[in-house]
C-alpha positions in Angstrom: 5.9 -36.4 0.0 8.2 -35.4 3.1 6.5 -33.1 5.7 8.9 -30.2 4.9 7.6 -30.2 1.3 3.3 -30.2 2.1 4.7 -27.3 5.0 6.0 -25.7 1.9 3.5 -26.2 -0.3 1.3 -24.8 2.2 3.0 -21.9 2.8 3.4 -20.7 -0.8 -0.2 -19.1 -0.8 0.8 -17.4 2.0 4.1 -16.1 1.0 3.0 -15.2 -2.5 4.6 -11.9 -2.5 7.0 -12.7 -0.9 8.8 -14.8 -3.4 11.0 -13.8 -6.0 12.0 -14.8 -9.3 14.8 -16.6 -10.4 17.7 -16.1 -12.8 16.5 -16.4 -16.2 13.6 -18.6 -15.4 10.2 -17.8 -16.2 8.8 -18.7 -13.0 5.1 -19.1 -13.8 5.7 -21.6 -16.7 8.5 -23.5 -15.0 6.8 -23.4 -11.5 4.0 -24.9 -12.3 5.1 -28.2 -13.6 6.7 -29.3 -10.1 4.2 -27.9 -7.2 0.7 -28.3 -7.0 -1.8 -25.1 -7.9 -1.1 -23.5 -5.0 2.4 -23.8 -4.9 2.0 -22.4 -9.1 -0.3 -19.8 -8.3 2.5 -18.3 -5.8 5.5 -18.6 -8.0 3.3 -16.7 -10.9 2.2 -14.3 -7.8 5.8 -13.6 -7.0 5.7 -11.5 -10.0 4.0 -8.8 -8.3 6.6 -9.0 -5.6 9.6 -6.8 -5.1 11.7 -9.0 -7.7 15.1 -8.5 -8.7 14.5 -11.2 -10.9 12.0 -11.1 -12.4 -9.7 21.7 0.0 -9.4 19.4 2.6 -11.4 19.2 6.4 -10.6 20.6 9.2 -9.9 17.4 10.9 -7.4 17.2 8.2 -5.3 19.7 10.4 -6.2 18.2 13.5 -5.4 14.6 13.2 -3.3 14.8 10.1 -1.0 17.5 11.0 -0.3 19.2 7.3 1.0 22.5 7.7 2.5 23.7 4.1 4.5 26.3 5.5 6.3 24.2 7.8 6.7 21.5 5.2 10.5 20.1 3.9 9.2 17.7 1.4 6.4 18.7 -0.4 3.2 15.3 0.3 1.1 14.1 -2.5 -2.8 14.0 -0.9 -6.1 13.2 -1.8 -8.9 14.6 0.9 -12.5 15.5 0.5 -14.6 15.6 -2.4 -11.4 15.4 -4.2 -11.0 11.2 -2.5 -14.5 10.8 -2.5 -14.8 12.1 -6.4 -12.6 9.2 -7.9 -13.8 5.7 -8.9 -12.4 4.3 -6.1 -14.1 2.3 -3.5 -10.4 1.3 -1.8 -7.3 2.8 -0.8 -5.2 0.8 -2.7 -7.4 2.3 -6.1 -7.0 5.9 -4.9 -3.1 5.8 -4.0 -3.2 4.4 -7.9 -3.7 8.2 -9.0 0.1 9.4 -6.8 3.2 10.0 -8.9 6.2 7.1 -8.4 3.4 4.4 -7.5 2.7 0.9 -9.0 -0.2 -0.6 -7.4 0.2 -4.8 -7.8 -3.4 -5.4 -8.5 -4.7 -9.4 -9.0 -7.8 -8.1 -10.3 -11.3 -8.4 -9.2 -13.2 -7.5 -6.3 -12.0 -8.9 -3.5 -8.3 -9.2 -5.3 -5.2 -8.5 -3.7 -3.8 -5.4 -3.6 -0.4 -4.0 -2.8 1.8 -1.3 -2.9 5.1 -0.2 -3.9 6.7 2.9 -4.7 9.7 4.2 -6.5 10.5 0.7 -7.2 12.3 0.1 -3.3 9.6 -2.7 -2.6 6.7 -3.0 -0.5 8.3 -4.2 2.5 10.0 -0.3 2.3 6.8 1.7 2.6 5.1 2.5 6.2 1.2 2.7 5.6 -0.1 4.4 8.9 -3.6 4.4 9.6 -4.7 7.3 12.1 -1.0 8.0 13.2 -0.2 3.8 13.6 1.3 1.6 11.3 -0.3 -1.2 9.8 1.9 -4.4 10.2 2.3 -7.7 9.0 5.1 -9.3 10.2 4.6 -12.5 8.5 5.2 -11.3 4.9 5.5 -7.5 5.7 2.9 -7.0 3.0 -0.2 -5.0 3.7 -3.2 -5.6 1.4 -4.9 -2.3 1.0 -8.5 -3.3 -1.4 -9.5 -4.1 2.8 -9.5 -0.5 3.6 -12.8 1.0 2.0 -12.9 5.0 1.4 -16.3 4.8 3.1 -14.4 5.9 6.3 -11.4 7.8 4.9 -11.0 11.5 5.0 -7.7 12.1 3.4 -4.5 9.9 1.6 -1.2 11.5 2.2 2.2 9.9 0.6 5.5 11.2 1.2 8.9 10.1 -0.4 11.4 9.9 2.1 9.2 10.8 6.0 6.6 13.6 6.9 7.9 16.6 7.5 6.5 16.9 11.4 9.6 15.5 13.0 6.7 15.2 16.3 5.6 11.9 15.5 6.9 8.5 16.7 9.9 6.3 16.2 8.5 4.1 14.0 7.5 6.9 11.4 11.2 7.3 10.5 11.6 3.8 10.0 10.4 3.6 5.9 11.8 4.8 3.1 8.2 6.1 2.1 5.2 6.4 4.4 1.4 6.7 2.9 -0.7 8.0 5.6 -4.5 7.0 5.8 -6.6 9.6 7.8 -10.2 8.6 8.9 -13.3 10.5 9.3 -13.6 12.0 12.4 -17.0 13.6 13.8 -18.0 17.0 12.8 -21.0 18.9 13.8 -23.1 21.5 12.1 -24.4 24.4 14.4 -27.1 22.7 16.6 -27.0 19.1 15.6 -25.5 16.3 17.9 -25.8 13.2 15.4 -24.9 12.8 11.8 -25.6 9.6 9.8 -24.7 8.0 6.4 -26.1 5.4 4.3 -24.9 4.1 1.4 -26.2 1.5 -1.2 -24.2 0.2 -4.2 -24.7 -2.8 -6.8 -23.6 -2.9 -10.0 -21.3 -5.4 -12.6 -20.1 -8.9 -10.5 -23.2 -9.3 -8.7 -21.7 -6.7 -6.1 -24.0 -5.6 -3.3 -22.3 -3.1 -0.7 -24.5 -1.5 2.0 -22.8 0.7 4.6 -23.4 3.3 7.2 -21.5 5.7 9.2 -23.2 7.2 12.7 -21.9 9.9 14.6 -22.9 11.3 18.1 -22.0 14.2 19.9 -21.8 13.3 23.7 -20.3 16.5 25.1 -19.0 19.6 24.1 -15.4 17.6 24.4 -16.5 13.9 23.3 -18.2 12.4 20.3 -18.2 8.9 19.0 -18.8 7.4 15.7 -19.8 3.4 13.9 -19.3 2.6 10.2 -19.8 -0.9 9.4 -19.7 -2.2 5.5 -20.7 -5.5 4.0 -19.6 -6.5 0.4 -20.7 -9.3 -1.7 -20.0 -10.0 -5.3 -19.3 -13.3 -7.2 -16.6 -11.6 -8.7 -17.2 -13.8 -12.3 -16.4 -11.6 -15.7 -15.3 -12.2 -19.1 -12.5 -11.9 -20.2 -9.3 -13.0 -23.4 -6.4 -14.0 -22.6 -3.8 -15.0 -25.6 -0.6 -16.1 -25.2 2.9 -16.6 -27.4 5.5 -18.8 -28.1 9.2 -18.1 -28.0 9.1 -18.1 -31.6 5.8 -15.7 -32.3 3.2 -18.3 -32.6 -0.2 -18.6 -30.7 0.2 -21.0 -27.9 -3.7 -20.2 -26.7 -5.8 -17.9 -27.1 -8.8 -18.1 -24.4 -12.3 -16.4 -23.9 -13.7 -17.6 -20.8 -15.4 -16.3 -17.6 -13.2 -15.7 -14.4 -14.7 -17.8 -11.7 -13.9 -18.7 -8.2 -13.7 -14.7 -7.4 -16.8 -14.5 -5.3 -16.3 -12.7 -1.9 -18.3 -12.3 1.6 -16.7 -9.1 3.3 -17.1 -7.2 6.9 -16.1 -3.9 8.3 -16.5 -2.4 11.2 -15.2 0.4 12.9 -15.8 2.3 15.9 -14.3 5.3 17.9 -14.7 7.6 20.2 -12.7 11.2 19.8 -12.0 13.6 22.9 -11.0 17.3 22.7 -10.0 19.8 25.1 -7.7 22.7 25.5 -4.3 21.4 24.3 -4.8 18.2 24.4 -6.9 16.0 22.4 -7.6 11.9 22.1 -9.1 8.9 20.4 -9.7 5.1 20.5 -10.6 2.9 17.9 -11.6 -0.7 16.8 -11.1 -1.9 13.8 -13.2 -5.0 12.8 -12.3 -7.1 9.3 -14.0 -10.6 8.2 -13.7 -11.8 4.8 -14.7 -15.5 2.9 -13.2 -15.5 -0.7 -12.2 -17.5 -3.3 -8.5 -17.3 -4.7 -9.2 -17.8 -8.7 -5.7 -18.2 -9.4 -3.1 -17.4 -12.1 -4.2 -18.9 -15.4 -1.3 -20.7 -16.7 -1.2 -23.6 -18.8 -4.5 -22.3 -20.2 -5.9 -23.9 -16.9 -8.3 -21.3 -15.3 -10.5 -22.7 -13.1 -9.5 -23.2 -9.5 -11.0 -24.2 -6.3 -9.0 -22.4 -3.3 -10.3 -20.3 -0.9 -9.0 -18.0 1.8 -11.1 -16.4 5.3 -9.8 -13.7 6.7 -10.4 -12.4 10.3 -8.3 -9.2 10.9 -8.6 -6.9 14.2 -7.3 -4.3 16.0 -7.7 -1.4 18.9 -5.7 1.1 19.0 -5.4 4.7 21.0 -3.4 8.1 20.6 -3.2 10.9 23.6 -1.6 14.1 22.9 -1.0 17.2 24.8 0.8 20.6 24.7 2.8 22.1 27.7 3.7 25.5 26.5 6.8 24.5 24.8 6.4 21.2 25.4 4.3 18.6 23.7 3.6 14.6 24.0 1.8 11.7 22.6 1.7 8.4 23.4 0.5 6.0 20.8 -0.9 1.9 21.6 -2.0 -1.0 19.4 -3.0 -4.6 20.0 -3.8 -6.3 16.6 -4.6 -10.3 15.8 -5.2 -11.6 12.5 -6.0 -15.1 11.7 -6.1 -16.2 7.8 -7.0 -20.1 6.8 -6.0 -21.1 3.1 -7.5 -24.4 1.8 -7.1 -26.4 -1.4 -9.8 -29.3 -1.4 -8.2 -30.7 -4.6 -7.4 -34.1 -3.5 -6.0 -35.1 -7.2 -3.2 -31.7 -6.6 -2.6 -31.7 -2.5 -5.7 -31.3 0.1 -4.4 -28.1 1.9 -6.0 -27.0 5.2 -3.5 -24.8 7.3 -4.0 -22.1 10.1 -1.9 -19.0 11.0 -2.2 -16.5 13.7 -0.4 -13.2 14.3 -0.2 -11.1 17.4 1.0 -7.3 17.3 1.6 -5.3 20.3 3.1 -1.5 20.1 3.2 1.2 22.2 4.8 4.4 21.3 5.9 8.2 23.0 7.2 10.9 21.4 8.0 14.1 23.2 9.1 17.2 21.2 9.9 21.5 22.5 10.4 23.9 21.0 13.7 25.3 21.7 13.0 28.6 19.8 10.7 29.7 17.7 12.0 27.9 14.2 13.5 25.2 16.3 12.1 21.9 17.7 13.4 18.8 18.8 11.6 15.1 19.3 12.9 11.8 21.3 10.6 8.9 20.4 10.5 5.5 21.6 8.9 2.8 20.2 8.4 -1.1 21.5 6.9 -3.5 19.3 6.4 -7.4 20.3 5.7 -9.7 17.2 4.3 -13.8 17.5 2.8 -15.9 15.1 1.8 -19.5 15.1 0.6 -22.0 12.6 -1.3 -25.6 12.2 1.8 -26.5 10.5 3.9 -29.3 11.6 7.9 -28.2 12.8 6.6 -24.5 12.4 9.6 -22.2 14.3 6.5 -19.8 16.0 9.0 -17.3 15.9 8.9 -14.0 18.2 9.9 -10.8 17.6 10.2 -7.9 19.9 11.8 -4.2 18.7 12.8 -1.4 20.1 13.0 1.9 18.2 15.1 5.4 19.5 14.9 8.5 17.4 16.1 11.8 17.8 14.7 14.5 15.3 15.1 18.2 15.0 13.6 20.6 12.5 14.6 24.2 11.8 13.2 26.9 10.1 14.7 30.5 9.2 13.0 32.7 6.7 13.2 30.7 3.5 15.4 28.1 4.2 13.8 25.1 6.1 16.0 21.7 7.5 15.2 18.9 9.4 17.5 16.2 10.5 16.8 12.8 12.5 18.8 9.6 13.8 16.9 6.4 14.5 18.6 3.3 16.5 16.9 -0.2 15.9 17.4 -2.7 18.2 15.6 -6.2 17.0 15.9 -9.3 18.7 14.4 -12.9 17.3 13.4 -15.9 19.3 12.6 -18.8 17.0 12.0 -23.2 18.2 14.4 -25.1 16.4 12.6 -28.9 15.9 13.9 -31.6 14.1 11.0 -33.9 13.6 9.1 -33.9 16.7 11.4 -33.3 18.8 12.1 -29.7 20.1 16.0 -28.7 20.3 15.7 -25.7 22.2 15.2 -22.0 20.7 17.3 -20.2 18.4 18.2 -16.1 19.6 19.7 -13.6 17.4 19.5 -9.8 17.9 21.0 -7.2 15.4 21.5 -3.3 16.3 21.3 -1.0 13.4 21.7 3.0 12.8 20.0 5.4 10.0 20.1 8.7 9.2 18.0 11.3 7.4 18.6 14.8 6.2 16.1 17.2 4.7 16.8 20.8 3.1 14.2 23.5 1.5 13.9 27.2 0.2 11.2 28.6 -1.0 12.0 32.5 -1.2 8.6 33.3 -1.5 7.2 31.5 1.6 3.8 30.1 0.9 3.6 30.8 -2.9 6.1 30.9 -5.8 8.9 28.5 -6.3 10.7 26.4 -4.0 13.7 23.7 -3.9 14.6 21.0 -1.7 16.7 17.5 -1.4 16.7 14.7 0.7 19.1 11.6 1.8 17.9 8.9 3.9 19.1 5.3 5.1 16.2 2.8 5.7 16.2 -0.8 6.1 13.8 -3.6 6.3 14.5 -6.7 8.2 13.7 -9.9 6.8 10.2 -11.7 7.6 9.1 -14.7 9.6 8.6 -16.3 6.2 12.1 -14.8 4.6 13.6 -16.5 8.1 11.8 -19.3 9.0 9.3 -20.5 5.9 10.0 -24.4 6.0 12.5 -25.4 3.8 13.7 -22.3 1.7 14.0 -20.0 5.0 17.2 -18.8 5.6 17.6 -17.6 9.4 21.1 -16.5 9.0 19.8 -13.3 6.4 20.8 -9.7 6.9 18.6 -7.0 7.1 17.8 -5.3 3.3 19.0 -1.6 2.9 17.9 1.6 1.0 19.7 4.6 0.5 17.9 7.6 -1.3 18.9 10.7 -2.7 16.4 13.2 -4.1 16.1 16.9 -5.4 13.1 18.5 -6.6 11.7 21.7 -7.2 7.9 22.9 -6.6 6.0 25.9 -8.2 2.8 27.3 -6.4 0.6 29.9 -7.3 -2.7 32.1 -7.2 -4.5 33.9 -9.2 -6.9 37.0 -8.8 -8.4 36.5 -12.3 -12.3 35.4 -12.8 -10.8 31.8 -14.1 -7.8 30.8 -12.6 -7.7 30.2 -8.6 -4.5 28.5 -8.0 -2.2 26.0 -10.2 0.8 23.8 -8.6 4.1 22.3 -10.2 6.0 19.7 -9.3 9.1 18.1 -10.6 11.4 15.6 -8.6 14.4 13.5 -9.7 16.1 10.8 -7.3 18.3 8.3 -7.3 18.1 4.6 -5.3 20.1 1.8 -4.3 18.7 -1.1 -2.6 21.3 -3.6 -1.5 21.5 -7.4 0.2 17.8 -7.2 -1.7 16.4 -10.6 -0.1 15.3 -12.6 -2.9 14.8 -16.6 -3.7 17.0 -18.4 -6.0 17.2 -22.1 -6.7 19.7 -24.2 -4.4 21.1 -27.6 -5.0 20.6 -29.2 -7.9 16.8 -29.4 -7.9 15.6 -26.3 -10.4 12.6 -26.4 -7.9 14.1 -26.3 -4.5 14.5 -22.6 -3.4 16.3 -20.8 -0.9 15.9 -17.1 0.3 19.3 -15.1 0.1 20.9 -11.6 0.2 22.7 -11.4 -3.1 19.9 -9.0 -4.6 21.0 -5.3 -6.1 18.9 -2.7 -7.8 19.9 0.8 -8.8 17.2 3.0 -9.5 17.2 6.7 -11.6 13.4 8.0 -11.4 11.6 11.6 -12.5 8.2 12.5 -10.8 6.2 15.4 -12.3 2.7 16.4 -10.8 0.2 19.5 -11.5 -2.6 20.5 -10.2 -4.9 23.5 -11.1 -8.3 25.0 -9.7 -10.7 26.7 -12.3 -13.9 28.4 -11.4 -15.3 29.0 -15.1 -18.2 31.6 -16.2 -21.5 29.9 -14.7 -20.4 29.1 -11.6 -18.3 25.9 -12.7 -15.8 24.6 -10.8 -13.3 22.3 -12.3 -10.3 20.3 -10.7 -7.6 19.0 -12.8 -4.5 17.0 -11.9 -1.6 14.8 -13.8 1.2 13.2 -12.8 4.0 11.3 -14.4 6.5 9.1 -13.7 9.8 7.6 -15.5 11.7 5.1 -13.9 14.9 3.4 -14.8 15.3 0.3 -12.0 17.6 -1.7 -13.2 19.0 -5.4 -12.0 22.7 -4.8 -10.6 22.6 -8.1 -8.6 25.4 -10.1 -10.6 27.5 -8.8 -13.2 28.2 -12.0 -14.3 24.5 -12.4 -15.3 25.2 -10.4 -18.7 26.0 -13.3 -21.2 23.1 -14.1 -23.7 19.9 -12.5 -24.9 18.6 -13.9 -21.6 20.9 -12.3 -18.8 19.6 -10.1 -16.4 22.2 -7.9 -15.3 20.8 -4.1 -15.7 17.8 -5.2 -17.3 14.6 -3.4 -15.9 13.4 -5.2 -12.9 9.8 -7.2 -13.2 6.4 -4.9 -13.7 8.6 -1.4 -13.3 7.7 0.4 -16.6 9.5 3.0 -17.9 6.6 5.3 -18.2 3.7 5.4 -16.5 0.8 8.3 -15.0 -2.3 9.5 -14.4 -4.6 12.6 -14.9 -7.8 13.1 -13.3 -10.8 15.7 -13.9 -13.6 16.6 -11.8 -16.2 19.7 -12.7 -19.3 20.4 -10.5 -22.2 22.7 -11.4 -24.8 23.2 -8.8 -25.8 19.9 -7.7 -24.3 18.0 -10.6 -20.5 16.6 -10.6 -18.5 14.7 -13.2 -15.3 12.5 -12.4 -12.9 11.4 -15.2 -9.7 9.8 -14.2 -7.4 8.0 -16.5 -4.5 5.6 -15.4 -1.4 4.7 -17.7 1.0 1.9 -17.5 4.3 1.5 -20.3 6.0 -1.7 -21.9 7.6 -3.6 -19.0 8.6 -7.3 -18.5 7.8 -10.0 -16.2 11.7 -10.8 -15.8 14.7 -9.6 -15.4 15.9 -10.7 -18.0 14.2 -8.3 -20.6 13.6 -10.5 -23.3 10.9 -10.4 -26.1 8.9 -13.4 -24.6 9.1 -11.5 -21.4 7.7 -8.7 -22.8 4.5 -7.4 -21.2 2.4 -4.3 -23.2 1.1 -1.1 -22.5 -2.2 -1.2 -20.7 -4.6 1.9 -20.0 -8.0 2.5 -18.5 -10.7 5.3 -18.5 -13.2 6.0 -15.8 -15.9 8.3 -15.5 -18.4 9.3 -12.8 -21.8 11.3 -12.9 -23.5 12.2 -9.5 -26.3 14.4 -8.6 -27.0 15.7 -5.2 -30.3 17.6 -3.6 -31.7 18.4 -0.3 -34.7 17.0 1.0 -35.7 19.0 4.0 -32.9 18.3 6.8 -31.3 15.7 4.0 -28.8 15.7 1.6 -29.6 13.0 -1.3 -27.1 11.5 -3.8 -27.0 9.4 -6.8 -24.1 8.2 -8.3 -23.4 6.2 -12.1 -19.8 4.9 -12.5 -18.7 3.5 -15.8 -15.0 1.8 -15.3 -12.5 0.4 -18.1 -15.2 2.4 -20.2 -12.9 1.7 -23.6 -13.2 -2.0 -22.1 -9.4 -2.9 -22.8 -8.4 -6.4 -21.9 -5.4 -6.2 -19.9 -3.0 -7.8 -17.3 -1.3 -5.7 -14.2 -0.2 -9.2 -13.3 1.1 -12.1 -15.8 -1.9 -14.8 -16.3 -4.3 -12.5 -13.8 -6.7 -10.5 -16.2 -8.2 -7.8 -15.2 -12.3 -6.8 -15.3 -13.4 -5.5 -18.6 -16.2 -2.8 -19.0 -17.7 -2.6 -15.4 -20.3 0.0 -13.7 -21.6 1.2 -10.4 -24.8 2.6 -8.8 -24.2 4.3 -6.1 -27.0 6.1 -3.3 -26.4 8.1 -0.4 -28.5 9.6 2.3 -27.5 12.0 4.8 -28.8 13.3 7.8 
């Protein structure tokens, strides 16, 4: 084989999601024939990917910045014994429970996990993790089972960009932003440390101790260490049948999932300064992971040998200060992140490669106050970008961007706006080698503008009903893999747009009656068109040699609806209940010529986007007793484009429930938890030929001090 197919057939386990499907082609059938398992395994992967084809804490206020009143576009969060109430031991399961979200989930415990939302692809969506983004430049994905709820305070999503226009360039970069806030140190009267241990096991052999420490240096400092280790083999049963074209049974398998096992770290640490108008913080984050990659079962072949190691790091910083009318912040990151994928199957291709990524950002936004009602921000952003790999002819492309925003936000009785410009300025440096030898470097820059415009009025201020809209221009630019992945790269692609419209309407109120306490509507309809969508089709004549181009069109209608009511019943029983659903028409516009045949794929649903889909969650306490319920549902949708019957996928739903009790003991607060997950044990897929874990449970203890 030449060199630029094994870099290729390396690189497909890294790309994964990155990789779309082609034009009426099932891609994990097909695939498979013509690369080895690896090379399979990411063309069956690239059906999670953005295909065309195919009561909250204090601290909450502090570091998360929510203010209702001064809110355009209504956020979706999760904080508090509300977060720490769900089965969910990850972000990427809690964000699950938002309206307009498909989580792709590869199943098990140490499974991939990524996001997208309102069907505008992951590479759209900002996830910010105390005020920074998290990045990956390589694939722009960001896999969010890492990020354990251990440390996590609050989850904030919002469709279009938080209302705060005081926040940094970057932040009105996405066409969606989820906002992870972490725990920050909080002292009762009299105490100067806090500490946290938590023990569970459970179904897959899982053991998962962690601990959280805080300690109160001063008056104005504190610092805090939570450190996690999970282990679980990852092995359960589970049936998988499959169909012919023509109806009959091609297999139909019960077997154990193997080759799931996974050795996990975390560690964070911070340190958290307060003063009078002005407060700080610097963290380290710490993630070390051995796993096994079991693979997409196709063929009716389900065991695999792969394995990936992780080793992802980062310290990061935020200042912030008020000068009467004035107020800064200045935000910094470093982050490096090494990943090694091996195949030892010598009888496929022995697969051994390397890749590193560097990050560097640095940020300062500055916004007054003009009048009361009326502020402005300028924010500037830098961002440098490197990676390098143990591949041979690899481009170890660099990236460096600069971001310029100008924002303002006005608000006048019942009528709120806010309004911001960004300017993108991205250059890329890339080696251009031919063999071994080294041809020079390849420089491109592009210079881009977007707009956003927000409107609300809510008559009745904090309570009653309210309306709003939204348009907003976003684009992504391509990845080091869309650009330079050996052999199907394409370095002359254009950035990939978004433009979205939205109008809603929300309904909040409160009740003085013994039952109710407050109940909350929410109803939004948009509309979005992604365009030069950068997707892979086949080039040449070889049905297996791919190429990454800009052709790519989706229109997309949606509807989210949301509730949310608090109940305080006779007994002292307090219940929590919340729903949301979602319908979504996304819809391949990509080539109108593409509409001849059962199999065409012009305005067929795009891959995994079901029409209907939501969630509902319940959660009653009663002294020291609490009781979770959460139940998550996905429609009918299809692995293609082209929505055939043999690309049809079915309806999947799952039911989780939660018992705890908690006590004092002396100075300490004692918990026990019992979680039973996918109690009605349905067999199901969120990805094609990657079942999911059937019945499933948790114990879970917790001491505090």
């Amino acid at each position: 084989m030449k060199a630029s197919g094994r870099i290729f057939s390396a690189l497909a386990v890294i790309t994964a999601l990155t990789l779309t499907e082609n034009v009426g082609v099932n891609a994990a059938n097909s695939s498979y024939t013509a690369f080895p398992t690896a090379a399979a395994d990411t063309i069956t992967a690239a059906h999670a990917s953005d295909s065309v084809f195919n009561r909250s804490l204090e601290e909450v206020v502090v570091y998360g910045e929510r203010n209702r009143n001064k809110e355009v576009i209504p956020s979706q969060t999760l904080s508090g014994e509300q977060l720490q109430g769900l089965n969910s031991h990850s972000v990427a399961d809690a964000i699950r429970y938002f309206a307009g979200v498909q989580l792709k989930d590869y199943g098990g415990v140490g499974g991939v996990k990524t996001l997208d939302i309102r069907s505008m692809g992951t590479n759209h969506m900002g996830i910010f993790y105390d005020g920074i983004q998290l990045g990956n430049a390589q694939n722009g994905q960001i896999d969010l089972g890492r990020y354990s709820l251990d440390n996590i305070e609050s989850i904030t999503l919002y469709n279009g960009q938080k209302s705060n226009v005081f926040q940094g360039a970057k932040d009105f970069g996405n066409a969606g932003t989820v906002y992870i806030t972490t725990k920050h140190p909080g002292f009762a009267a009299g105490k100067r440390t806090n500490l946290n241990v938590t023990f569970r096991t459970g179904s897959f052999g899982l053991a998962n101790p962690s601990f959280r420490i805080e300690q109160k240096l001063s008056d104005a400092v504190s610092i805090s260490l939570n450190s996690e280790y999970t282990y679980a083999n990852g092995r359960y049963k589970f049936t998988l049948r499959k169909k012919m074209p023509d109806g009959s049974l091609a297999w139909d398998t019960t077997a154990t999932r193997r080759n799931g096992q996974i050795h996990a770290l975390r560690v964070e640490a911070g340190i958290f300064g307060k003063v009078t108008d002005s407060h700080w913080y610097g963290k380290v984050y710490y993630y070390d992971s051995d796993r096994g990659i079991p693979g997409a079962i196709v063929n009716n072949v389900w065991k695999n040998s792969q394995k990936q190691w992780d080793r992802n790091f980062f310290a990061q910083g935020s200042w912030q200060r008020r000068f009467g009318k004035y107020e800064t912040r200045v935000n910094a990151k470093y982050a490096r992140d090494y990943m090694r994928y091996l195949n030892p199957d010598t009888t496929l291709m022995y697969l051994d490669n390397k890749f590193h990524q560097d990050e560097l950002y640095i940020s300062s936004a500055n916004c007054y106050t003009i009048i009361p009602g009326w502020e402005a921000d300028v924010s500037v952003d830098y961002q440098w970008n490197h990676i390098t790999a143990s591949l041979a002819n690899f481009a170890k492309p660099v990236r460096h961007t600069l971001l310029g925003a100008i924002a303002t936000a006005w608000r006048r009785g019942p009528l709120k706006a806010q309004g911001s410009l960004l300017l993108s300025h991205v250059t890329d440096r890339s080696q251009i080698i031919n063999g071994s030898e080294n041809l020079g470097h390849r420089t491109k820059s592009l210079t881009r503008w977007t707009p956003a415009f927000f409107l609300s009025w809510r008559p009745g201020m904090d309570r009653g009903p309210s309306l709003r809209a939204f348009y907003k221009r976003t684009f992504r630019m391509p990845t080091f893999n869309d650009l330079y992945y050996t052999d199907i790269g394409n370095v002359d692609l254009k950035p990939e747009y978004a433009t979205q419209y939205n109008v809603g309407m929300n309904y909040d109120l409160t009740f003085s009656s013994l039952w109710f306490e407050s109940l909350s509507l929410s109803a939004d309809g948009y509309h979005n068109r992604i365009s030069d969508k950068i997707i892979a089709v086949p080039k040449g004549t070889g049905q297996y040699r791919w190429m990454m181009m800009n052709i790519g069109k989706v229109r997309i209608w949606g509807l989210d609806l949301t509730a949310q009511c608090e109940l305080l019943l006779p007994g002292n029983v307090s219940l929590n209940a919340r729903a949301s659903y979602t319908y979504q028409r996304a819809m391949d516009y990509s080539d109108p010529a593409d509409n001849i045949g059962p199999e065409g794929t012009y305005k067929g649903q795009i891959a995994y986007i079901p029409r209907h889909s939501g969630s509902a969650t319940v959660q009653a306490a009663w002294r020291g007793l609490q009781m979770n319920y959460s139940f998550i549902y996905v429609g009918e949708r299809y692995h293609n484009s082209s929505n055939i019957p043999a690309n049809h996928e079915q309806p999947w739903y799952t039911s989780d429930i939660a018992f705890s009790y908690h006590f004092m003991a002396g100075k300490s607060r004692l918990k026990a938890s019992l979680e039973i997950n996918n109690l009605f044990n349905q067999q199901y897929e969120v990805i094609l030929n990657y079942p999911m874990p059937g019945r499933n449970f948790k114990v879970i203890l917790q001491w505090d001090i």
